[in-house]
C-alpha positions as CSV (number, residue, x, y, z in Angstrom):
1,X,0.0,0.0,0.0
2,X,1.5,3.8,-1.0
3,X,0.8,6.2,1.6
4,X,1.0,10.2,0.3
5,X,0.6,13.2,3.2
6,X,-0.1,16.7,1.8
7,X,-0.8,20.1,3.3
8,X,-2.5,23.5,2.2
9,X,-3.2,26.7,4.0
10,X,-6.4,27.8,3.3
11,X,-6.9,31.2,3.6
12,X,-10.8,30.8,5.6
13,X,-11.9,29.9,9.0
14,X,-11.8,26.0,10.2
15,X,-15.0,25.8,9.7
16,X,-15.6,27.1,6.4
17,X,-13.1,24.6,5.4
18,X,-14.1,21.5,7.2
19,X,-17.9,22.4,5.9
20,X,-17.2,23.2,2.3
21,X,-15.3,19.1,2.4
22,X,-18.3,17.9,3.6
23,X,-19.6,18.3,0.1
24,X,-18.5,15.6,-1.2
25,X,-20.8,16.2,-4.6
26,X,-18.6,19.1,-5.0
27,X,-15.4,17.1,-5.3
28,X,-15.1,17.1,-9.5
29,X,-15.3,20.8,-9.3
30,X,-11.9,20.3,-7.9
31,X,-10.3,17.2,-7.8
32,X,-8.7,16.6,-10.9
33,X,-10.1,13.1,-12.2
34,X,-12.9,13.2,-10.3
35,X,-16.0,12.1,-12.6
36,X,-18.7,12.0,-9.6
37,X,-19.1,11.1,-6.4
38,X,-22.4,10.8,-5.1
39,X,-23.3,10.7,-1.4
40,X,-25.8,7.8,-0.6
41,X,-26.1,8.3,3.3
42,X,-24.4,9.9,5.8
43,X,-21.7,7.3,5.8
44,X,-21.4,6.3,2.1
45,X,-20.0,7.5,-1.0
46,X,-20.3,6.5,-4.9
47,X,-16.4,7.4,-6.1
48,X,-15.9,7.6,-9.9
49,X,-12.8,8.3,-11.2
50,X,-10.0,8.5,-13.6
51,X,-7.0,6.7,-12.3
52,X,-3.9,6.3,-14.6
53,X,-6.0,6.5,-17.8
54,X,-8.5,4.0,-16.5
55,X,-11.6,4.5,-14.8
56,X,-12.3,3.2,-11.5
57,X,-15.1,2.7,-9.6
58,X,-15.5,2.1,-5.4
59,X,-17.6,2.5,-2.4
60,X,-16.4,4.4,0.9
61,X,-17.2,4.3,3.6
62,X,-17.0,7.5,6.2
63,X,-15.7,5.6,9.6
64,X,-14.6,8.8,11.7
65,X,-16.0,12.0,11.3
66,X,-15.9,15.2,13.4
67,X,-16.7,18.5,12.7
68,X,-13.9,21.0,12.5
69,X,-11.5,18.5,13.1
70,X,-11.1,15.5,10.5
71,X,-13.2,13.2,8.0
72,X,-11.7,9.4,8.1
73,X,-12.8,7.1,5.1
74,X,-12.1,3.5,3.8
75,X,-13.2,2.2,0.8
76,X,-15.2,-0.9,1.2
77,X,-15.6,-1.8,-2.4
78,X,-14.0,-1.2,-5.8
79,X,-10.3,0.5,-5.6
80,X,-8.4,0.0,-2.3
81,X,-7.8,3.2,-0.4
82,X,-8.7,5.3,3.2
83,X,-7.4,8.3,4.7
84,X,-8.0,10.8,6.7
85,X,-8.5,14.9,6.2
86,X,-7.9,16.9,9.2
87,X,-8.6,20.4,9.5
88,X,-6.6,22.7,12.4
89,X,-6.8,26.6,12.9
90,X,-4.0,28.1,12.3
91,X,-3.3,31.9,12.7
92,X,-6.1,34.2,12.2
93,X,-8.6,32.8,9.2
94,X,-5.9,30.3,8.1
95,X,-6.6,27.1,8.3
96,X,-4.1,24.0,7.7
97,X,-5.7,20.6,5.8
98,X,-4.0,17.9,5.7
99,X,-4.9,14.9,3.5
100,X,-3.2,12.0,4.0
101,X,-4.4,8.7,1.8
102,X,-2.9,5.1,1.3
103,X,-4.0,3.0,-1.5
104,X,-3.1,-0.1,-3.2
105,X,-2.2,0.6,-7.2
106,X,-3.9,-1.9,-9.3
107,X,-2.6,-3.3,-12.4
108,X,0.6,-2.7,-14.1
109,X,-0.4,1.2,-15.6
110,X,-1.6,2.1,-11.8
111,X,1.7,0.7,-10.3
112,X,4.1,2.5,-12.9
113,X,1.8,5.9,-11.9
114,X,2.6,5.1,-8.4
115,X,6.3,5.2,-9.1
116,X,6.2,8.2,-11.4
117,X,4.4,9.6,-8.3
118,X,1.8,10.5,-10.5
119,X,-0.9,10.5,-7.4
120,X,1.2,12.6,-5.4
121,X,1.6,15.5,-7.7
122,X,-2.5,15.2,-8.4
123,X,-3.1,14.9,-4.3
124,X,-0.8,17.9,-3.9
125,X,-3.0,20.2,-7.3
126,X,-6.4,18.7,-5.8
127,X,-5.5,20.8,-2.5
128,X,-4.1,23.8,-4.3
129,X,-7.1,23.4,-6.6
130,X,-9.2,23.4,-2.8
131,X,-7.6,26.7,-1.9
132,X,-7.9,28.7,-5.0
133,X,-12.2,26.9,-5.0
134,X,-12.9,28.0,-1.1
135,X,-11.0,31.1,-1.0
136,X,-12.7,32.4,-4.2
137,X,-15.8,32.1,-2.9
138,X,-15.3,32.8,0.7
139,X,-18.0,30.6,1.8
140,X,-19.0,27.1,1.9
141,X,-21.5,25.6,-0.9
142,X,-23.6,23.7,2.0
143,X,-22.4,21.8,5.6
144,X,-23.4,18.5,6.9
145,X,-22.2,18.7,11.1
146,X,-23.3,15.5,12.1
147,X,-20.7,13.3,13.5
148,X,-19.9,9.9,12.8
149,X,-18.4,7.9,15.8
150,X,-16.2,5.0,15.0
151,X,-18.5,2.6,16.9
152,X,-20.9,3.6,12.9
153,X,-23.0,5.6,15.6
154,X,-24.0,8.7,13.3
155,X,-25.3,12.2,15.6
156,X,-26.8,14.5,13.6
């Protein structure tokens, strides 16, 4: 399994942050290979991506989540990968994300990608592609402030 850590000051409060990653739907506006992802409950994604020219399919699952403070996923079907985002207030209305994702390349296109570090450069342009998205608009497209426990409890 690779395992890539990346961080970004964004120029907004935590929580403008935090709540604007909560959109997952939002991610393609962003996240460079990103066809869809389409949020099914509280805990579950639909993930549909470009990966090293092919496209891949998977099912996450959200297995940690608190607000202002990190969103922890694994996938539970399709392409092998979890991670965590956290989210800490930094100076002012600066606030430091930090994504850090492992995965397992498939195939022999994924695993030459991996060693080009192909996902690391896009990981590191999906957060300065974050940046430029929340700082332009200032504000958050929507929030979700439930909380998901690691025990699957979900409060909303």
């Amino acid at each position: 399994m690779s395992t890539i850590e990346k961080s970004i000051e964004v120029g907004v409060p935590v929580s403008t942050a935090y709540d604007q990653w909560t959109q997952f739907e939002s991610f393609p506006q962003f996240m460079e290979g990103v066809e869809s992802v389409r949020q099914l409950d509280d805990k579950h994604l639909h993930w549909k991506a470009e990966i090293g020219g092919v496209t891949r399919e998977w099912d996450a699952e959200i297995v940690d989540q608190v607000p202002d403070e990190r969103v922890t996923w694994r996938a539970v079907e399709g392409a092998q990968n979890k991670g965590t985002v956290s989210f800490s207030q930094d100076q002012g209305n600066t606030t430091r994300v930090t994504l850090r994702l492992e995965y397992e390349p498939e195939g022999a296109v994924e695993k030459t990608g991996d060693l080009l570090n192909i996902v690391d450069r896009r990981v590191k342009g999906d957060l300065e592609r974050f940046k430029e998205f929340i700082e332009k608009r200032g504000t958050e497209t929507g929030a979700w402030r439930g909380e998901v426990k690691p025990s699957g409890e979900v409060n909303r």
